[in-house]
C-alpha positions as CSV (number, residue, x, y, z in Angstrom):
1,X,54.1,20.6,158.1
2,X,56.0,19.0,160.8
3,X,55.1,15.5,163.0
4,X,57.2,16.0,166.5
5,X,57.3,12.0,166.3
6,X,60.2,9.7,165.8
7,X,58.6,6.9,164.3
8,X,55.5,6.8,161.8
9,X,54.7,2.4,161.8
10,X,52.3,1.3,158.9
11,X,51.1,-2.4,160.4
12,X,49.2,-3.1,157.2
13,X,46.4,-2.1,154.8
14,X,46.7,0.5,152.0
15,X,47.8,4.1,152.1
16,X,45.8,6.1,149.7
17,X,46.0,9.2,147.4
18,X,49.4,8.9,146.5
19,X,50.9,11.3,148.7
20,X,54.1,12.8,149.2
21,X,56.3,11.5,152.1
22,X,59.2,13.0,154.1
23,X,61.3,11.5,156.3
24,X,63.5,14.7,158.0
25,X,66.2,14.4,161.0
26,X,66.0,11.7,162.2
27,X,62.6,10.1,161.2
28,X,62.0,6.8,160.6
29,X,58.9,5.3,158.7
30,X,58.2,1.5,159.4
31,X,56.5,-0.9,157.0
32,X,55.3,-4.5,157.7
33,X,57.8,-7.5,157.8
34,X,55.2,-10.1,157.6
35,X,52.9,-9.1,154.4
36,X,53.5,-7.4,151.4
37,X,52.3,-4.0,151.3
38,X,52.7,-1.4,148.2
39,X,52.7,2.4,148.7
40,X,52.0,4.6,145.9
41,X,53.8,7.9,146.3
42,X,54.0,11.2,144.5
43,X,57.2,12.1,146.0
44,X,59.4,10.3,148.5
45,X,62.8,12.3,150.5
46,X,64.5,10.9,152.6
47,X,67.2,12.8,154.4
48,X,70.0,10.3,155.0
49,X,72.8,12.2,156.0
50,X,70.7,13.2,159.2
51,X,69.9,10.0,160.3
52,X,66.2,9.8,158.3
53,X,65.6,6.0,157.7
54,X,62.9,4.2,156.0
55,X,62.6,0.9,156.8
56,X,60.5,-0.9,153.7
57,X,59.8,-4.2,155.8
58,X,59.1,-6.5,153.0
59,X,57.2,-4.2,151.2
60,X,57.0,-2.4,147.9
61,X,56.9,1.5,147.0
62,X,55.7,2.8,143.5
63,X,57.3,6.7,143.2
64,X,55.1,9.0,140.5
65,X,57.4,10.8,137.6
66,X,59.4,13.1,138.5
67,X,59.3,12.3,142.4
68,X,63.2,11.2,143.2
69,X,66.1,11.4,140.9
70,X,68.0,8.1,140.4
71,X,71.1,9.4,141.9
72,X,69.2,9.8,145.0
73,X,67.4,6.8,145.2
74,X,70.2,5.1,145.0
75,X,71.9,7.2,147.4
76,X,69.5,6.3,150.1
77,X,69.8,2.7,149.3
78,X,73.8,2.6,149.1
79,X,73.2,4.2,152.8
80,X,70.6,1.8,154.1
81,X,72.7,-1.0,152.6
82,X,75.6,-0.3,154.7
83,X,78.1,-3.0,155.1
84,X,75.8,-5.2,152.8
85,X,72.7,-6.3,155.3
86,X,70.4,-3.6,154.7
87,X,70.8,-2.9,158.2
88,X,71.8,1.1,157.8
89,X,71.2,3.8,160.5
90,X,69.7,5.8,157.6
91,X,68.6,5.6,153.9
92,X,66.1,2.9,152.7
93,X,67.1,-0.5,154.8
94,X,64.9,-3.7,155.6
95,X,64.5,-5.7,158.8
96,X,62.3,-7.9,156.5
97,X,65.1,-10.5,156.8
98,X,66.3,-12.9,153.8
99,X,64.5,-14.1,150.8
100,X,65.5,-17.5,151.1
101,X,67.9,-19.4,153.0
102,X,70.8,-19.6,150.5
103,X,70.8,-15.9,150.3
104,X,73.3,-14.2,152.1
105,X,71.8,-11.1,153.2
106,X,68.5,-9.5,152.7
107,X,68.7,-6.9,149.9
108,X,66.8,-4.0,148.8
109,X,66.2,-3.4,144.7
110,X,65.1,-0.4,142.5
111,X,64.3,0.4,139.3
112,X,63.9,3.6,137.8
113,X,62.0,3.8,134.6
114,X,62.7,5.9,131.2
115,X,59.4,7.9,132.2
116,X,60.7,8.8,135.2
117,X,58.8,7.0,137.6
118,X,60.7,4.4,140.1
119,X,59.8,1.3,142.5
120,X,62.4,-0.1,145.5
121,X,61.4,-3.0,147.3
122,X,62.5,-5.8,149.2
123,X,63.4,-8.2,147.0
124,X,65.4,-11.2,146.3
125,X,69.1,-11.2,144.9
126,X,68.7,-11.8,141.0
127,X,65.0,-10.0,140.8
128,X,65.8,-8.0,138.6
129,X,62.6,-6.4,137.6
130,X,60.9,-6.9,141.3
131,X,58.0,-8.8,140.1
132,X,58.6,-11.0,143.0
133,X,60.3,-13.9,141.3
134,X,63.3,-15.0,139.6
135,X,62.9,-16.0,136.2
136,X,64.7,-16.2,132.5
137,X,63.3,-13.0,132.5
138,X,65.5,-11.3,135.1
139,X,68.1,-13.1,132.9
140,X,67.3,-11.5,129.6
141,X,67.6,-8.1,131.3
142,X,71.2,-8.5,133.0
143,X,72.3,-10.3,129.6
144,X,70.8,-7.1,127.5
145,X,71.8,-4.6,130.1
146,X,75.4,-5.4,128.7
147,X,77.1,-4.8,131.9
148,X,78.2,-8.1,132.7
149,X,81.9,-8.5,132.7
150,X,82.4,-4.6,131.6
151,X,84.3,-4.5,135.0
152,X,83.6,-2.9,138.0
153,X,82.3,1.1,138.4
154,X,80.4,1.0,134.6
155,X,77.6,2.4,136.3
156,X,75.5,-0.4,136.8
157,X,72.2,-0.6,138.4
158,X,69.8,-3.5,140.1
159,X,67.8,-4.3,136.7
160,X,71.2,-4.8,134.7
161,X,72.9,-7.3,137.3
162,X,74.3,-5.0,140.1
163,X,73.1,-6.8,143.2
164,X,75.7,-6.0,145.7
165,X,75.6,-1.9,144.8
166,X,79.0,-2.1,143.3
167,X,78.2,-0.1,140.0
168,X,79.0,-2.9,137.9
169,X,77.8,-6.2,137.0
170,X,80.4,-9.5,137.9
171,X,80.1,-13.2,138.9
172,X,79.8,-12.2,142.2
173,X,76.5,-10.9,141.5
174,X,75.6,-13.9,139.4
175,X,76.4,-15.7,142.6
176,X,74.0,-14.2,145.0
177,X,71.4,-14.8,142.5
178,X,72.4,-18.3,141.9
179,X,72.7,-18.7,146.0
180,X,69.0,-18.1,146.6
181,X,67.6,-21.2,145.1
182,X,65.1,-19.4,143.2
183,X,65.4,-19.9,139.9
184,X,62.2,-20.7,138.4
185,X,60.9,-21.2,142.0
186,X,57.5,-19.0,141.5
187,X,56.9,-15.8,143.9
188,X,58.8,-15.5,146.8
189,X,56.8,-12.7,148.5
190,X,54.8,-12.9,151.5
191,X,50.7,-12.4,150.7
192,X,49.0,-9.1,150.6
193,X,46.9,-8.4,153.2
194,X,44.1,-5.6,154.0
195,X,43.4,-4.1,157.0
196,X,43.7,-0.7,158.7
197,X,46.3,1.5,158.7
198,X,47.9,2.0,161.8
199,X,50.4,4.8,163.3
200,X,51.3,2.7,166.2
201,X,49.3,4.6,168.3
202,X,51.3,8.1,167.9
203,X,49.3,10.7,166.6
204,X,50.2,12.5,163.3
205,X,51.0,16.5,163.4
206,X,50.2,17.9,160.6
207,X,50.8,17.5,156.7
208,X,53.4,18.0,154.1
209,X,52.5,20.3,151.5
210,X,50.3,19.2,148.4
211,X,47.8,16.7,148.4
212,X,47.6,13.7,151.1
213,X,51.4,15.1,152.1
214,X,52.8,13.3,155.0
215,X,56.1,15.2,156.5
216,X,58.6,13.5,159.7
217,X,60.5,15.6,161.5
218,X,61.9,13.7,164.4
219,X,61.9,15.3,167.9
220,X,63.8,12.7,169.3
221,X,66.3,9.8,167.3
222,X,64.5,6.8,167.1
223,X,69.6,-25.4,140.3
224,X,70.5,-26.7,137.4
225,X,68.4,-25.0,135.0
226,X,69.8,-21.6,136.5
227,X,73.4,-23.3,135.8
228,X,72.5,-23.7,131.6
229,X,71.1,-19.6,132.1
230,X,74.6,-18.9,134.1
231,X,76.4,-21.0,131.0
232,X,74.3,-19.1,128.6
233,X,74.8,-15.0,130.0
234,X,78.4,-15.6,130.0
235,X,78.4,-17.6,126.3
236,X,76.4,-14.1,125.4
237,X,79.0,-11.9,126.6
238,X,82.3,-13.9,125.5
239,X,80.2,-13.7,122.4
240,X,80.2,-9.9,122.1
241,X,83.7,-9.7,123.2
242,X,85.1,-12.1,120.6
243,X,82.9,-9.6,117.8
244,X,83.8,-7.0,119.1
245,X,88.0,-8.3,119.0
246,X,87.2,-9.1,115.4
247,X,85.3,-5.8,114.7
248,X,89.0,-3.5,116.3
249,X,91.0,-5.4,114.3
């Protein structure tokens, strides 16, 4: 089906039934930038080389296996990131602002699972697994992701370090994370709200295919703890290296 709207706005509350979404031409789908709010989806598209643009607020989306590849998940992101500020004219962007003062942009993060299954969200630099904090957790997985200080273009992704979508993992990312001031800092997310869903007042035309499928078309464009981590990751890695220097000769 086809909506002859440019812009579908979720103010808050829950969408439910896991549908598919859509975002065609030059759509644009709208979540809230003052509460968290999670969308479970079968499948999400976005078309980004038209101009489609999903804007995830500060909020969260849950994809079901098997509905987007990684390639063009990340894709969407790379367009939505632009010139690094999340501010794209298409892809998956945010005008959910920073997540703290030291950071130096807002940022978007994904993770796609060995199921299949993926989540992006507006997260905080360093997240690594978007649980809405920044933790020795987040640590362990850059340090065991292995592609810190493998140079640049390793094919990198946001839960093994690559913060600023370079495809590899580098001090400059350990930077942005160190920036925020959120080491051990607790959540970082705005609260969860319920409420009703609202379309902003635009009525919706019709479904995408499957279950609960919504389609756009648009008709017109619309610390010092985190120091001894730091010390710690890059002790790990000269580690390796110096093995690995043994192991060659």
């Amino acid at each position: 089906g086809t909506a002859g709207i440019g812009q579908f706005v979720i103010a808050s509350g829950t969408v439910s039934g896991k549908p598919s979404l859509t975002v065609s031409g030059s759509g644009q789908v709208s979540l809230p930038v003052d509460t968290r709010l999670t969308m479970d989806l079968t499948a999400l598209a976005i078309d980004q080389a038209t101009g489609g643009k999903l804007d995830i607020g500060k909020g969260k989306i849950n994809v079901a296996i098997g509905g987007i590849t990684a390639s063009d998940l990340r894709a969407d992101l790379v367009s939505g990131r632009g010139t690094g500020t999340f501010s794209g004219t298409s892809g998956i962007m945010t005008t959910g602002g920073k997540a703290s003062p030291g950071s130096a942009n807002p940022a978007v993060g994904y993770r796609v699972f060995t199921s299949g299954s993926a989540t992006v969200a507006w997260a905080a630099y360093g997240d690594a697994n978007l649980d809405g904090q920044v933790n020795f957790t987040d640590i362990n997985l850059v340090n065991n992701g292995g592609k810190y200080g493998a140079g640049a273009s390793t094919g990198a992704v946001w839960v093994q370090g690559d913060f600023n979508y370079s495809n590899g993992t580098t001090l400059t990312d350990i930077t942005l994370l160190n920036n925020t001031g959120l080491y051990n800092a607790g959540s970082y997310l705005p609260a969860a709200t319920a409420g009703l869903l609202s379309l902003g007042g635009l009525p919706v035309l019709g479904a995408g295919s499957g279950s609960g499928g919504l389609a756009l078309m648009a008709a017109v464009p619309e610390p010092t703890t985190w120091a001894l981590a730091v010390a710690g990751l890059a002790a790990a890695w000269a580690g390796r290296r110096f093995r690995q220097a043994r192991g060659a000769g």
